[in-house]
Every structure is written in C-alpha cells, then in structure tokens.
C-alpha positions in Angstrom: -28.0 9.9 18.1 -27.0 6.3 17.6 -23.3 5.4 19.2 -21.8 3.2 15.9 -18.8 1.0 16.8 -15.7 1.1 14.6 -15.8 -2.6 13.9 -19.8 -1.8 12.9 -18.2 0.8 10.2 -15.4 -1.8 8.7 -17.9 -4.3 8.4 -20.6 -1.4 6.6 -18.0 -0.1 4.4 -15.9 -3.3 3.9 -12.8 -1.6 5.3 -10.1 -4.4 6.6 -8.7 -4.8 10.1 -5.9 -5.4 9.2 -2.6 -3.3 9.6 -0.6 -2.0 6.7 3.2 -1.5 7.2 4.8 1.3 4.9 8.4 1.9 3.8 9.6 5.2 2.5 12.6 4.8 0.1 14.8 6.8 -1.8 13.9 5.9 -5.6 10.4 3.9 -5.7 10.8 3.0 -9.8 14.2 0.7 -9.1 12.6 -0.5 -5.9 9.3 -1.4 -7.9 11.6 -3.3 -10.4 14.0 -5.2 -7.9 11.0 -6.5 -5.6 9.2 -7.8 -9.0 12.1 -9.8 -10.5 12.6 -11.0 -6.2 8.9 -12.8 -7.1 8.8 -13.0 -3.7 4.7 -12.2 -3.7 1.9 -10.2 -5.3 2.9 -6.6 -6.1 0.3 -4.5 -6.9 1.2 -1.5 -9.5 2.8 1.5 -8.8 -0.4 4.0 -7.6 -1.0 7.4 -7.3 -3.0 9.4 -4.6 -3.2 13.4 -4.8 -5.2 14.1 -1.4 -2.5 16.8 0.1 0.6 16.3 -2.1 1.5 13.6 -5.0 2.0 10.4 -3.7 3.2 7.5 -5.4 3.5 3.9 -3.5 2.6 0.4 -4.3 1.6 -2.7 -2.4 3.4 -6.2 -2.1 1.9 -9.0 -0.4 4.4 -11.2 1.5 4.0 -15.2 2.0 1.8 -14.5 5.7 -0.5 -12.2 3.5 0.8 -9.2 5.4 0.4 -6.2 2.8 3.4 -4.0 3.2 3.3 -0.4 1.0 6.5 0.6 -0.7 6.4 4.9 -1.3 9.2 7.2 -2.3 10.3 9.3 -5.1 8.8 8.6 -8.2 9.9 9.3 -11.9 7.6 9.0 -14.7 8.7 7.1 -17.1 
C-alpha cells in the first residue's frame, strides 16, 4: 500500500491550502445584501449544500485574498 501525503492529495485533486474562516449569523439574506452594497470585495452568491441538513452560506473575498464564508438562516426569496 502506497503512504500518499496530504499535500500529494491537494495538489491531485486541486484542493487549496488555504484556510477558510466562517461566521454564523442570525439572518444571512440582509447580511448578503449589506456586505454587497459595503463593496468591500468579491462576494460569491448565496450557495446551497444539502449533505446532513440545508445549508445556505456564501463566500466574500477580503483585500489580503482571505476567503471568509458568511452562513445563517436563510429565506427564499
């Protein structure tokens, strides 16, 4: 069996090194809208993952490239 290092897999598989910071918040469709009109950096849109339970978050980039991920209660609208 052939020992594969972690960094081996990233590279494979493209995955990035780098660390994600992630905010819960209380309503996710006015923070969505306030961090837009900031313009502060790139926001991604609001996503949705359904893995164990709904999750709704999005991504903003801020000026050091750091990606931070926003989740919380989300309303369809």
């Amino acid at each position: 069996m052939k020992k594969i290092l972690i960094l081996e897999l990233a590279e494979k598989y493209q995955i990035s090194r780098q660390a994600i910071l992630n905010f819960g918040i209380e309503d996710l469709n006015a923070e969505y809208i306030r961090l837009k009109k900031l313009n502060i950096g790139k926001v991604s849109e609001i996503l949705y993952v359904n893995i164990k339970m709904p999750y709704y978050y999005f991504n903003i980039e801020d000026p050091d490239g750091n990606v931070i991920e926003i989740t919380g209660r989300y309303h369809i609208v």
